[in-house]
C-alpha positions in Angstrom: 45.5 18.5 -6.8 43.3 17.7 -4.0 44.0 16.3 -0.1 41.8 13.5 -0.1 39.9 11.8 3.3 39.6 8.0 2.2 37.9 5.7 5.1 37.3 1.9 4.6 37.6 -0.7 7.1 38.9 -3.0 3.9 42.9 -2.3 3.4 42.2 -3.9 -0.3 39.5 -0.9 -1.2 41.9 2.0 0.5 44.9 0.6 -1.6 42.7 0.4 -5.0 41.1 4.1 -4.2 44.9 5.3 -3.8 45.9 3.3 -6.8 43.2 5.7 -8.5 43.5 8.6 -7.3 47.6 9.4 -6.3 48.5 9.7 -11.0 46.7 12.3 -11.0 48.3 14.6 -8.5 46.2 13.8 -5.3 47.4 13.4 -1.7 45.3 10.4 -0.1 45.1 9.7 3.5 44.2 6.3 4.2 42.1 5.3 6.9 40.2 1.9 8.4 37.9 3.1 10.8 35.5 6.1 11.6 37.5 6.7 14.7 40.5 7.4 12.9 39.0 9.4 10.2 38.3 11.9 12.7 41.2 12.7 14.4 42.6 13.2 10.8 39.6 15.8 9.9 40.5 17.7 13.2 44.6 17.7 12.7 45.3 17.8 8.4 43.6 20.2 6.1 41.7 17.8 4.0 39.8 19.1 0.4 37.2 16.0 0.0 36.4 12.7 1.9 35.2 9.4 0.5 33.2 7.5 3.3 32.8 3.8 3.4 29.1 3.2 4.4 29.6 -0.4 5.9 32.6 0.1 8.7 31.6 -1.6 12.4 32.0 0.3 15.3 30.9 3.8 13.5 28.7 3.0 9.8 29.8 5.6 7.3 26.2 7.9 8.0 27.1 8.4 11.1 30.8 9.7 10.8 29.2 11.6 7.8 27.5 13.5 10.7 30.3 13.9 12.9 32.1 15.2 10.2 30.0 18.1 9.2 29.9 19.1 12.8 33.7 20.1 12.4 34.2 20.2 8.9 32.3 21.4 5.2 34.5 20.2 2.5 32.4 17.9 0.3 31.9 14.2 0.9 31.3 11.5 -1.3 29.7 7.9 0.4 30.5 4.7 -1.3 28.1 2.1 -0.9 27.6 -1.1 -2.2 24.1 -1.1 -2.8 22.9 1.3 -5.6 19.7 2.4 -3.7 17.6 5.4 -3.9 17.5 5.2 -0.3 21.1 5.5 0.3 21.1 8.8 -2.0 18.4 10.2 0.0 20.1 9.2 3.6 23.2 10.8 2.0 22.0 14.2 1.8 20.3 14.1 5.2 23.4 13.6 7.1 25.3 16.1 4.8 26.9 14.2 2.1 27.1 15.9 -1.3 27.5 12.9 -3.3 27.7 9.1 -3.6 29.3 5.8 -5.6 28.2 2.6 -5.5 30.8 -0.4 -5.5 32.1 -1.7 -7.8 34.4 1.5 -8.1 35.0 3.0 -11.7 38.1 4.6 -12.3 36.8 7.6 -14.3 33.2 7.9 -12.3 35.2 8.2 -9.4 37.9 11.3 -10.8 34.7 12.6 -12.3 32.7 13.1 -9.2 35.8 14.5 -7.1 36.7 17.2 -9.7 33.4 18.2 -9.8 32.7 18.5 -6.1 36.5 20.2 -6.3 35.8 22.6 -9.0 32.3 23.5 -7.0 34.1 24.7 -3.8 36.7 26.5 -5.9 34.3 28.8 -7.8 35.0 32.5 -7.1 31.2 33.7 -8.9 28.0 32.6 -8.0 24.5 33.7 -8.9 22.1 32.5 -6.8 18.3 33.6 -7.7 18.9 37.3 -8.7 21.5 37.6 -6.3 25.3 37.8 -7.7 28.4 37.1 -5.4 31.8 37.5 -7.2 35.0 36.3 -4.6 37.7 37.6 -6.7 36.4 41.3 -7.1 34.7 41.4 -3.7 31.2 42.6 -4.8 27.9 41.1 -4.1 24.6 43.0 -5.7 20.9 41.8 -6.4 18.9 43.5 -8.8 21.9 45.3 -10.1 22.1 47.4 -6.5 25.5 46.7 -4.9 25.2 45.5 -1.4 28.1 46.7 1.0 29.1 44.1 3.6 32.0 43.7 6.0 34.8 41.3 5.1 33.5 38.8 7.1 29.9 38.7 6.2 31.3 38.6 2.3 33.1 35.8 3.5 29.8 33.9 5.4 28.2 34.9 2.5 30.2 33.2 0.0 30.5 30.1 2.7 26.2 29.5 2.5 26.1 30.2 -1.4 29.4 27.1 -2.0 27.4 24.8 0.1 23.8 25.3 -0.8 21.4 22.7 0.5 23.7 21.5 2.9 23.9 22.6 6.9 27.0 24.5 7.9 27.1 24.9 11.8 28.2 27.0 13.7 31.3 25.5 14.4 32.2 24.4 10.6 32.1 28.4 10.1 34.4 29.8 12.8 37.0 26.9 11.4 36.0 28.3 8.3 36.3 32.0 9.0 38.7 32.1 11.9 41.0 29.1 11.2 42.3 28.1 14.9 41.8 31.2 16.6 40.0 29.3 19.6 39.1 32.8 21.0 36.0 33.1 18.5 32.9 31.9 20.1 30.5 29.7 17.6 27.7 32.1 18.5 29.6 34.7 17.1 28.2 33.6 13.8 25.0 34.6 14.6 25.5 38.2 14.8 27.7 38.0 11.8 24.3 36.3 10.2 22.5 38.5 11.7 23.6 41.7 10.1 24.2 40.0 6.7 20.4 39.1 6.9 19.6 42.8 7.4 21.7 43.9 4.5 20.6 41.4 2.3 16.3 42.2 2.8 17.5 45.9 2.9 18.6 45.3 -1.0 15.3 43.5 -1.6 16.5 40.1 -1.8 14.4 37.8 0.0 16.9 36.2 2.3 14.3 35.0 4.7 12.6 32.7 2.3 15.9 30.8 1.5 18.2 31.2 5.0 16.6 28.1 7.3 18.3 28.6 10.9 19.0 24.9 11.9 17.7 25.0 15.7 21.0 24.3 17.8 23.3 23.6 15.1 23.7 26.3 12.5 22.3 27.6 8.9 21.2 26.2 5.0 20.8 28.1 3.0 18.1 25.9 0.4 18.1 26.3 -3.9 14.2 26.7 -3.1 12.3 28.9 -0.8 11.4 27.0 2.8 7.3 26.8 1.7 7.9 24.9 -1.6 
């Protein structure tokens, strides 16, 4: 069961989305403008968002943006024009997935669950290196790599979101909830040490870990020179 972000300035496509959506278990929040969707990503826990492309005022890119400067659950952009272009825009201002209209039921619940079942994961293995959540170990090369709580947690926040920038911000919320006393920069001694730990073991962090210059990390599925 998933809290679900749904933004269209059309009441007809919120209504149909819900229609969808609620038999299966899910909580929607509906709605009609970018403006709107905000104040709801910065007041109710929310699992995934589906973003309207074509809203006035604020297009669905740009929210997209706005979004992932507070926020990393996964977002989905629906478009009406099935466009390699639109894919591609979609990944540069942090979307992890798209639909094109006309809506299908079952491509729709398809693409939530999976984007759902992606944040979810308690193991990952991510080029040698092996992160398991649920018995809070992390090794590479079959040498176990001791790290504080919280870089286990950082760590585990990069390897669910690869290819996608978290910032600063998105990680304190992350990491620290509401506690307003944590400074965003905080994160970068936390990343700092985690990077030390990680090229002590002889995993080459450095090649993967891109520091976004005033905004936060990536960590990328293929090294920075390929």
């Amino acid at each position: 069961m998933a809290r679900i972000l749904i933004v269209d300035d059309e009441q007809r496509m919120l209504q149909l989305m819900k229609l969808y959506l609620t038999p299966y278990g899910h909580t929607c929040h509906l709605v009609d403008s970018a403006e709107k969707a905000i104040e709801i990503v910065k007041t109710v826990p929310i699992d995934i968002a589906l973003l309207d492309v074509m809203m006035p005022e604020m297009d669905g890119w740009t929210l997209c943006e706005n979004i992932r400067r507070i926020a990393d659950f996964p977002i989905i952009m629906v478009t009406a024009r099935n466009q390699m272009e639109d894919v591609v825009r979609g990944r540069t201002v942090g979307a992890d997935d798209y639909v094109a209209k006309p809506i299908h039921e079952g491509e729709l619940l398809g693409r939530i669950e999976l984007l759902i079942g992606r944040e979810k994961r308690e193991q990952y293995t991510f080029h040698g290196l092996h992160y398991d959540a649920k018995g809070y170990d992390c090794s590479f090369d079959e040498q176990k790599i001791l790290l504080t709580k919280t870089e286990f947690q950082l760590l585990g926040k990069l390897l669910a979101s690869v290819n996608r920038i978290l910032s600063r911000e998105q990680l304190v919320r992350s990491l620290w909830s509401d506690d307003q006393s944590i400074e965003p920069r905080t994160i970068d001694s936390h990343m700092r040490h985690l990077r030390e730990k990680l090229r002590r073991s002889g995993f080459p962090i450095d090649e993967y870990l891109e520091t976004v210059r005033g905004v936060g990390y990536r960590l990328l599925e293929q090294t920075k020179d390929s």
